[in-house]
C-alpha positions as CSV (number, residue, x, y, z in Angstrom):
1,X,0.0,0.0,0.0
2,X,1.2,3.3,-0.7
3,X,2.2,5.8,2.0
4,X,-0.6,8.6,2.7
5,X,2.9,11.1,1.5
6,X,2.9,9.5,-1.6
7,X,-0.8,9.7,-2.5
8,X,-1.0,12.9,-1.7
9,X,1.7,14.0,-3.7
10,X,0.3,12.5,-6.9
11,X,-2.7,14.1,-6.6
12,X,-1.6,17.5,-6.0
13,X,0.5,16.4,-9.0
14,X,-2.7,15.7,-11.2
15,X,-3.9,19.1,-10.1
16,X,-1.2,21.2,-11.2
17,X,-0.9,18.5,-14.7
18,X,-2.3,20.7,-17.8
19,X,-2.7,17.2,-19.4
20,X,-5.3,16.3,-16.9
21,X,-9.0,16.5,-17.3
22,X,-11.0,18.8,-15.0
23,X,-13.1,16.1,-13.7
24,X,-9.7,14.1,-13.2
25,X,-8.6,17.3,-11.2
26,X,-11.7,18.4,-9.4
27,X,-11.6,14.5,-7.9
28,X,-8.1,14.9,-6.3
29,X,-9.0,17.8,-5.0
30,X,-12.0,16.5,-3.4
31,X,-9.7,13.3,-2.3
32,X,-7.3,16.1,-0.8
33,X,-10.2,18.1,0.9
34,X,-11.7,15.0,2.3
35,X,-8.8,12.2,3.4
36,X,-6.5,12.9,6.0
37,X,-3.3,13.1,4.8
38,X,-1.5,14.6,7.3
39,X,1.8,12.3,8.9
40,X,0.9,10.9,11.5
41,X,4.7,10.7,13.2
42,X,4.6,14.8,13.7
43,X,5.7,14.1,17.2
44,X,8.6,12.5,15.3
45,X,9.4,15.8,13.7
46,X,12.3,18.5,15.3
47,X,9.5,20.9,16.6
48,X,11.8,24.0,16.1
49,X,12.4,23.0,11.7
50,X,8.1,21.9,11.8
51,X,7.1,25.7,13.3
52,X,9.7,26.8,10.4
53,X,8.2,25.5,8.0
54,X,5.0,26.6,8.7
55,X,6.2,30.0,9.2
56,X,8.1,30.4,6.0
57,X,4.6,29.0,4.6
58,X,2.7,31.9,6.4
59,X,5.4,34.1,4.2
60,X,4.9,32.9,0.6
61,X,3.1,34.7,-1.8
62,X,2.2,31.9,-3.5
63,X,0.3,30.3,-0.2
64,X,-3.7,31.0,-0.3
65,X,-5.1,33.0,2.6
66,X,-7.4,29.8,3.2
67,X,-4.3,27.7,3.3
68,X,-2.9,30.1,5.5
69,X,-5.5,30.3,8.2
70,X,-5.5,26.9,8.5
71,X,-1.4,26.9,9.3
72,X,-2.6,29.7,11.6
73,X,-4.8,26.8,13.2
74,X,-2.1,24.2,13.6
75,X,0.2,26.4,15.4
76,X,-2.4,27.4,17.6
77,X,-3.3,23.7,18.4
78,X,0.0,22.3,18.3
79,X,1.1,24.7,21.1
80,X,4.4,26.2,19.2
């Protein structure tokens, strides 16, 4: 079985594809919205390089305001 990193790196791949269909897209991105995802060895993680990351992330343009609030969120609730 594939890791849940590796999923989810295809189908952000499928999104960003130009050869991909829109339905094709639309679907990972509903897989994306709806599946969890997220690694579940965080705790595994150097805290100090995970709130770094999610800073620097708060700091690119290219990063949606939606996508940002949520980052907002996990610092909140992981206590950095």
């Amino acid at each position: 079985m594939a890791s849940a990193s590796r999923v989810s790196g295809g189908l952000k791949a499928a999104i960003t594809n130009p050869n991909v269909s829109p339905e094709a897209k639309d679907r990972a991105q509903e897989r994306l919205d709806h599946e969890d995802f997220a690694p579940h060895d965080l705790h595994l993680k150097n805290p100090e390089r995970v709130l770094a990351g999610l800073k620097g992330a708060l700091k690119n343009p290219n990063v949606s305001e939606e996508k940002k609030e949520e980052i907002h969120g996990k610092i909140d609730e992981s206590g950095f």
